[in-house]
KOLLO-639867 format. One record per residue (C-alpha): residue number from 1; residue in one letter; x, y, z. Coordinates in pm, whole numbers, plus 50000, padded with zeros to 5 digits. Example, Ala and Ser with C-alpha at 12.3 -4.5 7.8 and 13.67 -1.06 7.14 Angstrom:
REM residues 2
+-----+-----+-------+-------+-------+
:   n : res :     u :     v :     w :
+-----+-----+-------+-------+-------+
:   1 :   A : 51230 : 49550 : 50780 :
:   2 :   S : 51367 : 49894 : 50714 :
+-----+-----+-------+-------+-------+
***
This chain:
REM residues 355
+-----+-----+-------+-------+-------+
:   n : res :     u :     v :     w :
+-----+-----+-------+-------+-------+
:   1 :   X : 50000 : 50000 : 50000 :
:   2 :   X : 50262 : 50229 : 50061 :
:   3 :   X : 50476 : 50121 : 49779 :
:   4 :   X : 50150 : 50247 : 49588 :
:   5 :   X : 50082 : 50556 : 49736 :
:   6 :   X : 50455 : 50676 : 49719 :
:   7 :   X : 50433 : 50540 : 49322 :
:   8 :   X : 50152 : 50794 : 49289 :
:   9 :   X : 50277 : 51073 : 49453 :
:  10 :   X : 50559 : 51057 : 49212 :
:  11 :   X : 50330 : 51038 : 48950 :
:  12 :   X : 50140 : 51357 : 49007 :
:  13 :   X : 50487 : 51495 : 49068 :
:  14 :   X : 50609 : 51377 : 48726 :
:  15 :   X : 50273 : 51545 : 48598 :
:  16 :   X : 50298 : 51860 : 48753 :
:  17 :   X : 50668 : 51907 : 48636 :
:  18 :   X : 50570 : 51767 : 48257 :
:  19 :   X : 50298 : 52039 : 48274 :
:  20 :   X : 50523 : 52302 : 48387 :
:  21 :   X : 50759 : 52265 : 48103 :
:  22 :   X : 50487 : 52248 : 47820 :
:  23 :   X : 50343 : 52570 : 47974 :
:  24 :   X : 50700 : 52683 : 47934 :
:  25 :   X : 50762 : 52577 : 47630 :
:  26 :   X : 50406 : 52752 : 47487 :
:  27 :   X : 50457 : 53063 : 47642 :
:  28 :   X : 50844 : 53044 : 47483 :
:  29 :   X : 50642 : 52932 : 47143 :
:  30 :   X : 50363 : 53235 : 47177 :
:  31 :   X : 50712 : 53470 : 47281 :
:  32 :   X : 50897 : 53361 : 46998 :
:  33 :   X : 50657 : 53403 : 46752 :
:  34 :   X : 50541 : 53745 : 46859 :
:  35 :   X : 50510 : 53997 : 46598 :
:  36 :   X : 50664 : 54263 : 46783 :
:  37 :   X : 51007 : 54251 : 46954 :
:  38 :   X : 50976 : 54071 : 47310 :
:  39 :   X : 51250 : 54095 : 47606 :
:  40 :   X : 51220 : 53956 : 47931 :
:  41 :   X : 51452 : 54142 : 48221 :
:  42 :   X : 51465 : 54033 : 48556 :
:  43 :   X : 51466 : 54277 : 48861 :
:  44 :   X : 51819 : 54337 : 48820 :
:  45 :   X : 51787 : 54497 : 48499 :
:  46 :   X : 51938 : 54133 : 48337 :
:  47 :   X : 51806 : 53999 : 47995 :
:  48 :   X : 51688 : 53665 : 48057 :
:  49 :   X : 51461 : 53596 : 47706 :
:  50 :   X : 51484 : 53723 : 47395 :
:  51 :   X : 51260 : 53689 : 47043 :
:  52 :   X : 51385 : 53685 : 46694 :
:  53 :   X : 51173 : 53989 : 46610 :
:  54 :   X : 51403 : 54132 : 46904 :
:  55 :   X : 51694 : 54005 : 46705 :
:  56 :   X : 51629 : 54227 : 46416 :
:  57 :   X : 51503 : 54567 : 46548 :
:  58 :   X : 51791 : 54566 : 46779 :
:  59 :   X : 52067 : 54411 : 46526 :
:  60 :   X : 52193 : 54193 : 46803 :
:  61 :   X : 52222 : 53796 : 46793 :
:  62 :   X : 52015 : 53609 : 47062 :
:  63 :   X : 52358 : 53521 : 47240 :
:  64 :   X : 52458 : 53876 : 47225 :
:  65 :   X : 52183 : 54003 : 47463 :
:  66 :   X : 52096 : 53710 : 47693 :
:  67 :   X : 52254 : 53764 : 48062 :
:  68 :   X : 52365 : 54140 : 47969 :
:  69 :   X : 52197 : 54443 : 48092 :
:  70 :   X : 51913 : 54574 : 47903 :
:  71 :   X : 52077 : 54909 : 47969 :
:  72 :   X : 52285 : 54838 : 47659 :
:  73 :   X : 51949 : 54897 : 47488 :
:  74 :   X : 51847 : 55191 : 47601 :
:  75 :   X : 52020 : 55534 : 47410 :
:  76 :   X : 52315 : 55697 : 47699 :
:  77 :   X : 52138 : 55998 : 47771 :
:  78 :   X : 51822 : 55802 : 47951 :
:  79 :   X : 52049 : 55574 : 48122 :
:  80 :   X : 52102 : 55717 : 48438 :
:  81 :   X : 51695 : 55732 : 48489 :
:  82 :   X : 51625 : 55357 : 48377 :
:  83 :   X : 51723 : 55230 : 48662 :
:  84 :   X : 51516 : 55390 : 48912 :
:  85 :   X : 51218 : 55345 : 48690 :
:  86 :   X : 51274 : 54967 : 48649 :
:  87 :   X : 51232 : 54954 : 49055 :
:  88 :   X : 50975 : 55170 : 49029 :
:  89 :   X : 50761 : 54943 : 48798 :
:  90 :   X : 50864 : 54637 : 49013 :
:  91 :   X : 50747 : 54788 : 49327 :
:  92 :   X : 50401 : 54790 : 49148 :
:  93 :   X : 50401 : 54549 : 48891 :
:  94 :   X : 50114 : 54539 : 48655 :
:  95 :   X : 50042 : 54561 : 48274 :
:  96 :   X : 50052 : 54897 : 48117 :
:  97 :   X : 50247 : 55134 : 47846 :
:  98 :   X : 50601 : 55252 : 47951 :
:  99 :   X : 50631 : 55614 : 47974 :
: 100 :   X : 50292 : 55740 : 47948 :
: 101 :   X : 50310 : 56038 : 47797 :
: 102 :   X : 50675 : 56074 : 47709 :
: 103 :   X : 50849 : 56015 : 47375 :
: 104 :   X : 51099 : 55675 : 47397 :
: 105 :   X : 51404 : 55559 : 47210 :
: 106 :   X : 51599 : 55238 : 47187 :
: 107 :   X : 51935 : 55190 : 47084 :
: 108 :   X : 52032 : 54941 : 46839 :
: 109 :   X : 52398 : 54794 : 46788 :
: 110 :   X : 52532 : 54984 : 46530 :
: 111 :   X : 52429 : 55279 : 46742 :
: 112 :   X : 52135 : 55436 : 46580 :
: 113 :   X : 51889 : 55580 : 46815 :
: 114 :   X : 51477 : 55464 : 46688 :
: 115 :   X : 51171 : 55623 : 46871 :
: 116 :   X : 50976 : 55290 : 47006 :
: 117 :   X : 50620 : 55215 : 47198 :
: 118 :   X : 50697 : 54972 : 47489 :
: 119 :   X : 50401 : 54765 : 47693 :
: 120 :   X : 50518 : 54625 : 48023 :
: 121 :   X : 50352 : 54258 : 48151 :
: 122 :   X : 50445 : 54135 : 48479 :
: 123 :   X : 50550 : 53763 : 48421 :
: 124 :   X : 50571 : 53538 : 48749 :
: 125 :   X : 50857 : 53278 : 48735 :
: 126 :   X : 51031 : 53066 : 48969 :
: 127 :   X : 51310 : 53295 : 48984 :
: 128 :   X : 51068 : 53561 : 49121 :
: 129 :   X : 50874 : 53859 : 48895 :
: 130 :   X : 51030 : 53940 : 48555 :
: 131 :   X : 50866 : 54179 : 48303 :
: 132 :   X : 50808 : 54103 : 47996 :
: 133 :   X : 50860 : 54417 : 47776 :
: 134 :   X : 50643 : 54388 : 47382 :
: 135 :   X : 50891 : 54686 : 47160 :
: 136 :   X : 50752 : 54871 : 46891 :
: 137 :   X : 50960 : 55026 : 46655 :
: 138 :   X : 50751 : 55385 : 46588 :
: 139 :   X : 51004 : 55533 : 46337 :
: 140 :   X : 50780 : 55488 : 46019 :
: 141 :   X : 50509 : 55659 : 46216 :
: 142 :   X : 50708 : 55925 : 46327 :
: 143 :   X : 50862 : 56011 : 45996 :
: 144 :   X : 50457 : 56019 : 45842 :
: 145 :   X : 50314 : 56222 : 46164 :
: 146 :   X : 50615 : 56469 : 46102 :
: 147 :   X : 50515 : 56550 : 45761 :
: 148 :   X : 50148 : 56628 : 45819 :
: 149 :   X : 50257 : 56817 : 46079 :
: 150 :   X : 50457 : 57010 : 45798 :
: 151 :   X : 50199 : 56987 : 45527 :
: 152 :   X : 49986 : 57116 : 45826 :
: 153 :   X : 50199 : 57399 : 45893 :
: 154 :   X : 50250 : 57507 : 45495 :
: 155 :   X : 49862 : 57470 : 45493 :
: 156 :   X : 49845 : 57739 : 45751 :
: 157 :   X : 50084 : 57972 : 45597 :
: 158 :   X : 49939 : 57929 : 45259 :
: 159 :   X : 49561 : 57998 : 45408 :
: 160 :   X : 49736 : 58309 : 45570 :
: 161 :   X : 49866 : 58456 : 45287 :
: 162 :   X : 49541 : 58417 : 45040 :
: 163 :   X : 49339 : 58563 : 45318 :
: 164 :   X : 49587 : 58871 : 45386 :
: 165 :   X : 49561 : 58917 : 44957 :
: 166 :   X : 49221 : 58892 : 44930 :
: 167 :   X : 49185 : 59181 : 45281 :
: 168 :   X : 49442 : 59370 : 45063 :
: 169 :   X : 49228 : 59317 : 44729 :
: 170 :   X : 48908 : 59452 : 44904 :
: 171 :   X : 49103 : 59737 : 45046 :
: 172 :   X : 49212 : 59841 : 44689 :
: 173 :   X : 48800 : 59819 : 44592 :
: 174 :   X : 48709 : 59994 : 44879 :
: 175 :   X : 49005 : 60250 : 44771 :
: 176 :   X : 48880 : 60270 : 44408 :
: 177 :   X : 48519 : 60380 : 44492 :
: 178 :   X : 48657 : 60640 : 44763 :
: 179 :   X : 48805 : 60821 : 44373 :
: 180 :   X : 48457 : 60770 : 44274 :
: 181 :   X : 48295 : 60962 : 44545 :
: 182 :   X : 48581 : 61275 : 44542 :
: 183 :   X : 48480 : 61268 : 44140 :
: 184 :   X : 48070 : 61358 : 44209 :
: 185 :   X : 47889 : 61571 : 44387 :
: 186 :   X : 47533 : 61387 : 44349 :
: 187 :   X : 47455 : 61291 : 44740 :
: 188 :   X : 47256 : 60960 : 44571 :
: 189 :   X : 47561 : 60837 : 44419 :
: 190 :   X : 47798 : 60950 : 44709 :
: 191 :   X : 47535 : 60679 : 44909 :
: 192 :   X : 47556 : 60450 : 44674 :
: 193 :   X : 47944 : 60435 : 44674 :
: 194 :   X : 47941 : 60468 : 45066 :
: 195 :   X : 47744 : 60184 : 45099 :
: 196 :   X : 47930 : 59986 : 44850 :
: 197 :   X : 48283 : 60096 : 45057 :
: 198 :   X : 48070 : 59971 : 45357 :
: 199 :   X : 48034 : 59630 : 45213 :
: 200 :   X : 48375 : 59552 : 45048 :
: 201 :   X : 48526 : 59657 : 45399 :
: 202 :   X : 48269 : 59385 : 45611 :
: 203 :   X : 48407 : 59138 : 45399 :
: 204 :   X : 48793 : 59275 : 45397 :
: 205 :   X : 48727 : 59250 : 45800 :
: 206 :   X : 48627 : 58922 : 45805 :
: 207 :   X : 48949 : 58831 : 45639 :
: 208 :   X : 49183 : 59023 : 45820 :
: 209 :   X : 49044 : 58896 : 46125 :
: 210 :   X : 49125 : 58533 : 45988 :
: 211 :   X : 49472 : 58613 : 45896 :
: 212 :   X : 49539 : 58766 : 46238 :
: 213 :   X : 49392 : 58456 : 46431 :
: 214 :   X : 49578 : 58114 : 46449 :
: 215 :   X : 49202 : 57926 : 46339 :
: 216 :   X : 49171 : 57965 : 45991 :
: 217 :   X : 48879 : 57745 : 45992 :
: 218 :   X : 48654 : 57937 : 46183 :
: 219 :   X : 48584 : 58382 : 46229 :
: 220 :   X : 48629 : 58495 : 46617 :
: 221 :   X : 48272 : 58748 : 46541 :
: 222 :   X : 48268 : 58922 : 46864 :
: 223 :   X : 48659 : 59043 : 46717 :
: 224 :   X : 48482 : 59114 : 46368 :
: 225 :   X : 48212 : 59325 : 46515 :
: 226 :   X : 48428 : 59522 : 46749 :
: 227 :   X : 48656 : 59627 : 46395 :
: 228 :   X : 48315 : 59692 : 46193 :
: 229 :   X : 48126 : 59899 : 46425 :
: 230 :   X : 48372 : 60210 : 46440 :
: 231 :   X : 48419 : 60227 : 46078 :
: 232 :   X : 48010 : 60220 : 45990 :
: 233 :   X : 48043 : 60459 : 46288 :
: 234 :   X : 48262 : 60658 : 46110 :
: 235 :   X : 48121 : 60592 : 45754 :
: 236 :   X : 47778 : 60799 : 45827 :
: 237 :   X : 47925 : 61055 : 46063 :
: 238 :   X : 47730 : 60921 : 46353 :
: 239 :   X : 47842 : 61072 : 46637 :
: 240 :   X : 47938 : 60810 : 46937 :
: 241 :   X : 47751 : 61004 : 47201 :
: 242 :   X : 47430 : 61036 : 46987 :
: 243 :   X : 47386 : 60664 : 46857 :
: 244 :   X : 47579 : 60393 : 47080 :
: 245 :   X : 47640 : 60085 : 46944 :
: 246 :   X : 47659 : 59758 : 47153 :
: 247 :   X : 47768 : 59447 : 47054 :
: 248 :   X : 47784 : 59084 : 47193 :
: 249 :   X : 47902 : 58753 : 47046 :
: 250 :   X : 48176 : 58658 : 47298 :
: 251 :   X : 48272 : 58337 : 47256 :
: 252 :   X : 48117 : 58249 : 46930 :
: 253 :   X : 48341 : 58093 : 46619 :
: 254 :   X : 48175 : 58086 : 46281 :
: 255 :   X : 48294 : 57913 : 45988 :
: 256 :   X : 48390 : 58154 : 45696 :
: 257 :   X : 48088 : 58025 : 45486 :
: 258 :   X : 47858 : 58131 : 45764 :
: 259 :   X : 48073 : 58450 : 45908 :
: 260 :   X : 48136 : 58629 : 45535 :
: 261 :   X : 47693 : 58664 : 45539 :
: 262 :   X : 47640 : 58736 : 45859 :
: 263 :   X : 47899 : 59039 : 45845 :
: 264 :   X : 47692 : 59151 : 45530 :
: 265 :   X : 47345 : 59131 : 45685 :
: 266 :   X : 47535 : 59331 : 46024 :
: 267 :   X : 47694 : 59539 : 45768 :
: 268 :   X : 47361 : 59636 : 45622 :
: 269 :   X : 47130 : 59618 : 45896 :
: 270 :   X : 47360 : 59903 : 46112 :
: 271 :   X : 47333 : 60111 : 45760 :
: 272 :   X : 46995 : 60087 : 45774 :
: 273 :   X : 46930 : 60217 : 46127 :
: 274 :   X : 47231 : 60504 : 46103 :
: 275 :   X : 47043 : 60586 : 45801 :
: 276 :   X : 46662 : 60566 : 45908 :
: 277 :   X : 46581 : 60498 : 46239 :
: 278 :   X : 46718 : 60840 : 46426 :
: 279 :   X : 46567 : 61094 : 46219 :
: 280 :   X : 46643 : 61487 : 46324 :
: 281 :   X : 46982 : 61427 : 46518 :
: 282 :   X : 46807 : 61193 : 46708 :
: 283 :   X : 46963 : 61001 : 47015 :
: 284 :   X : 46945 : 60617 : 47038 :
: 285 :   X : 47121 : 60268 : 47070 :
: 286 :   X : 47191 : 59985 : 46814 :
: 287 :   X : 47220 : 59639 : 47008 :
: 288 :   X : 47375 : 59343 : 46802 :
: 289 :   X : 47438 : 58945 : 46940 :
: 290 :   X : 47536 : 58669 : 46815 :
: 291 :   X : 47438 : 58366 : 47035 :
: 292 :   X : 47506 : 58014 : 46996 :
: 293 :   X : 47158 : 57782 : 47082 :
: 294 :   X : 47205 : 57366 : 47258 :
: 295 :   X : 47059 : 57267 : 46920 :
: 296 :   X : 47372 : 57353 : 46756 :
: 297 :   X : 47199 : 57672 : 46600 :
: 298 :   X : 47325 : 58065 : 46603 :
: 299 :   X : 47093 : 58352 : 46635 :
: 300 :   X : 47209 : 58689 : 46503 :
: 301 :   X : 46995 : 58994 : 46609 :
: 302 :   X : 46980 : 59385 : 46541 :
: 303 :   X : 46806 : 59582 : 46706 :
: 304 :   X : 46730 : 60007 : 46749 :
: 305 :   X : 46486 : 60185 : 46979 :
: 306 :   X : 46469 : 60429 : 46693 :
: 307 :   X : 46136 : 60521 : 46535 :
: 308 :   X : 46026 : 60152 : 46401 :
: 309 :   X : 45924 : 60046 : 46050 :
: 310 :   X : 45631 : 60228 : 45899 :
: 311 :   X : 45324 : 59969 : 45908 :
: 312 :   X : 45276 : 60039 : 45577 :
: 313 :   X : 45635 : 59901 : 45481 :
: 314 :   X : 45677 : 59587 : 45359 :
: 315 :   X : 46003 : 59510 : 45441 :
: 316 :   X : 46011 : 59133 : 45214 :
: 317 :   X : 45940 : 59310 : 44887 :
: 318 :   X : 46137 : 59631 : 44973 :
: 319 :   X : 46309 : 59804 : 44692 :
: 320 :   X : 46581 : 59930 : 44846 :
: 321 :   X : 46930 : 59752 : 44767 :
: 322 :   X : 47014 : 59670 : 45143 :
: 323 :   X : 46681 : 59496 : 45289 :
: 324 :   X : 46712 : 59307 : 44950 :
: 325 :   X : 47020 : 59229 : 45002 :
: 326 :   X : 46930 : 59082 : 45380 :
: 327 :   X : 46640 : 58814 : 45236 :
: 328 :   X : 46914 : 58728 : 45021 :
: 329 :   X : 47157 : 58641 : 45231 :
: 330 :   X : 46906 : 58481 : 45490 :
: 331 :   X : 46848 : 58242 : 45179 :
: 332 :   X : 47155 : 58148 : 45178 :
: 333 :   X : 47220 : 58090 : 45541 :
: 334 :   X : 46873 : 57906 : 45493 :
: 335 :   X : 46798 : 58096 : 45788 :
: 336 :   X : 46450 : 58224 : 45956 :
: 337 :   X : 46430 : 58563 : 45994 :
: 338 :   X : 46198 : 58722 : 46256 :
: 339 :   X : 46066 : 59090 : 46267 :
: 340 :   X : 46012 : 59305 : 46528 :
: 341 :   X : 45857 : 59664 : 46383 :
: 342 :   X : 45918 : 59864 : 46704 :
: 343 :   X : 46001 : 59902 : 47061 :
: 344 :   X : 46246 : 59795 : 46969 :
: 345 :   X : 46272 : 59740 : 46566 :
: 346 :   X : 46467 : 59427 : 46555 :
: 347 :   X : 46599 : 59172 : 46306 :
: 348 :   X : 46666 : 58840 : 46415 :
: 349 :   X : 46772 : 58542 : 46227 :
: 350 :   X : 46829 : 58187 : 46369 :
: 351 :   X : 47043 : 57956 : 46150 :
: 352 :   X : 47208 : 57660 : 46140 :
: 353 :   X : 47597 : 57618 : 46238 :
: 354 :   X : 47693 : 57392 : 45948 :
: 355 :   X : 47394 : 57514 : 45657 :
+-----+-----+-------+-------+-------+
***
């Protein structure tokens, strides 16, 4: 009986170790095989497994790197920090990325430096914890994110300089038709010109403001607004103290498609009320916002506590160039415009962010 009890105790041992060394030899298999380089280090920094993908990334034979430091790995200026980080990881080992957040390099034996991506796996053995490291070689990545950022960067200055040329092109419009108003004396025409100065410059604005901003994408407004106001200001001799103008869009980015019309409808809205709604040196205030709504909508509104539209005005089939010019543009923005008549007139139109 005991002659069988001691035969199958060394059975179970013979099975145990027979199992222990075919899970040794898969996990060496599944190591081996590994796409990416693997290298297993000990705590005292010592290679103890190596892969043939490890072989090639690194340029070292197998026999080369097993029972050296993985220091020889790792470029000399990071050296003198590896150490305390690979007692750092083994005070808390667990599976996770090395150097979160940091850019890596490995050193391979001819001495070229390569940016890599490392993931650390705690492996237990029966010489104690090891880590398992899984090495990526990045540089092929690298290279390709460095020349979008490039590309990026050209994209930027190119953008930059079309906008400045077209602000400069509008300026030498809006310079042309100040000739044409020193050349008459007809106040109808002078208007005319003065509102088509008024125009050209909303739309020179919006581009300056683009070249001076870092977004080329999208128009800071609130910016826009606070460059337009003085000049229509200015433009129909409307003294500051008489008619104030207020304006609000903090905050609020439009894309040029969406900020060019908007300026326009500003542009001609303000004309309309320096023009009609403070009759007789009148005193007054002109109150434009530009809000962004949760339903990713923006509502621009103009408003006066002038003298209101006439009831008898029907401000859709209007003649005059500007109001025209407004429906227009709404069309465009396919947005729905709301009218307020008096106390206080007020224009508001609710569109959609990306029309």
């Amino acid at each position: 009986m005991a002659t069988a009890a001691a035969r199958s105790e060394e059975t179970q041992r013979q099975d145990r170790e027979r199992a222990f060394w075919e899970s040794a030899e898969r996990f060496r298999q599944v190591v081996e095989s590994a796409p990416n380089a693997m290298i297993m280090v000990d705590q005292d920094g010592v290679i103890e497994m190596v892969n043939a993908q490890a072989e090639r990334v690194f340029g070292y034979p197998r026999a080369e790197l097993l029972g050296r430091p993985v220091d020889m790995l790792v470029p000399e200026r990071f050296r003198d920090r590896h150490p305390g980080m690979r007692r750092s990881y083994f005070a808390e080992p667990r599976s996770r990325p090395m150097g979160a957040g940091r850019d890596l390099y490995a050193l391979r034996k001819d001495g070229s430096e390569f940016p890599v991506e490392i993931g650390l796996n705690p492996i237990e053995t029966d010489q104690g914890t090891m880590v398992l490291s899984a090495i990526v070689d990045i540089s092929d990545r690298k290279q390709k994110e460095e020349h979008i950022i490039e590309a990026l960067k050209e994209k930027e200055v190119l953008l930059g300089e079309i906008h400045h040329r077209v602000k400069n092109n509008m300026q030498i419009v809006h310079s042309l038709l100040e000739l044409q108003m020193a050349r008459t004396s007809d106040p109808v025409v002078i208007g005319m010109l003065r509102d088509g100065q008024n125009r050209i410059h909303s739309m020179a604005l919006i581009h300056q403001t683009l070249y001076q901003s870092k977004d080329f994408a999208r128009v800071d407004f609130d910016s826009f607004l606070h460059s337009l106001v003085p000049n229509l200001t200015a433009s129909y001799g409307a003294p500051a103290n008489r008619i104030a103008v207020s304006t609000g869009a903090s905050g609020v980015l439009l894309p040029i498609n969406i900020a060019v019309p908007c300026g326009l409808v500003v542009n001609e809205l303000i004309s309309n009320a320096f023009k009609h709604a403070f009759p007789g040196g009148q005193s007054g205030q002109i109150i434009v916002t530009l809000r962004k709504e949760p339903d990713d909508q923006v509502v621009l509104s103009v408003s006066d506590n002038g003298i209101g539209i006439p009831p008898d005005l029907d401000v859709e089939q209007t003649a005059t160039l500007g109001l025209q010019l407004v429906w227009l543009l709404a069309d465009q923005l396919k947005a729905s415009v709301t009218i307020q008549r008096s106390n206080p007139t007020r224009f508001e139109l609710r569109l959609p962010l990306h029309p």
